[in-house]
C-alpha positions in Angstrom: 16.3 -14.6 5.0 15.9 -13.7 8.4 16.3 -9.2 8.4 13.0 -7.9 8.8 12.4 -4.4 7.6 9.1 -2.2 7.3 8.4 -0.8 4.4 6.0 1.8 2.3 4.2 0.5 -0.7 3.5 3.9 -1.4 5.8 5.8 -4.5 8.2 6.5 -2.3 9.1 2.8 -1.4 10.6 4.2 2.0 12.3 1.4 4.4 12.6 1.1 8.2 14.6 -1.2 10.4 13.4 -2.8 12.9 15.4 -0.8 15.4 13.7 2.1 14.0 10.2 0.5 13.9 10.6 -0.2 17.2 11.8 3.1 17.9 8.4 4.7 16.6 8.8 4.6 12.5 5.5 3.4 12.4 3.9 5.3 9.3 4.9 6.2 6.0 6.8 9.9 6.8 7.2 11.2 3.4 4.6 14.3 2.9 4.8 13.6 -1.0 3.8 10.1 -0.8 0.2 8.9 -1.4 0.7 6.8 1.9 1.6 9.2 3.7 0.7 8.6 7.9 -0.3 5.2 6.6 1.2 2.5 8.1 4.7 0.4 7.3 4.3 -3.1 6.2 6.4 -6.1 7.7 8.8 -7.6 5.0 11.9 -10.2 5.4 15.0 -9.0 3.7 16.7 -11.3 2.0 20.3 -11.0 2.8 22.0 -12.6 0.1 20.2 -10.5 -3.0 18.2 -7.7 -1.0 14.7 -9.1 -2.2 11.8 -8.4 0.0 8.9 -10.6 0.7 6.0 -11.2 2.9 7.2 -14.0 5.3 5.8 -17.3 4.2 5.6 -19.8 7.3 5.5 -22.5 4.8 9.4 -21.5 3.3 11.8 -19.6 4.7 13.7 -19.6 1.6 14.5 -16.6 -0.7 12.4 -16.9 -4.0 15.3 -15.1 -6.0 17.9 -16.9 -4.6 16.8 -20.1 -3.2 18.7 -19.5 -0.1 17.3 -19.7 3.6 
């Protein structure tokens, strides 16, 4: 569980790389969204079953999965 993404926890549950984060995706961008100009949250990807979750220092292991 090591992809970290940025995302919205506005309705529109919008997603950023970290290349793109970097980049300047920043803020949620989506005019319809409640959160919109607010900014992205930081979020590890699992890549085994795609669940995100704040990163726990105390486990780096996937709570869907059980995988590291």
């Amino acid at each position: 569980m090591n992809n970290t993404v940025y995302v919205c926890t506005g309705s529109c549950h919008g997603v950023a790389t970290k290349e793109q984060y970097d980049a300047g995706a920043k803020t949620c961008g989506a005019k319809t969204c409640e959160r919109h100009g607010m900014p992205l949250e930081r979020r590890e990807k699992c890549e085994n079953c795609a669940l995100m979750v704040i990163k726990d220092e105390k486990s780096l292991t996937c709570p869907n999965c059980k995988k590291a």
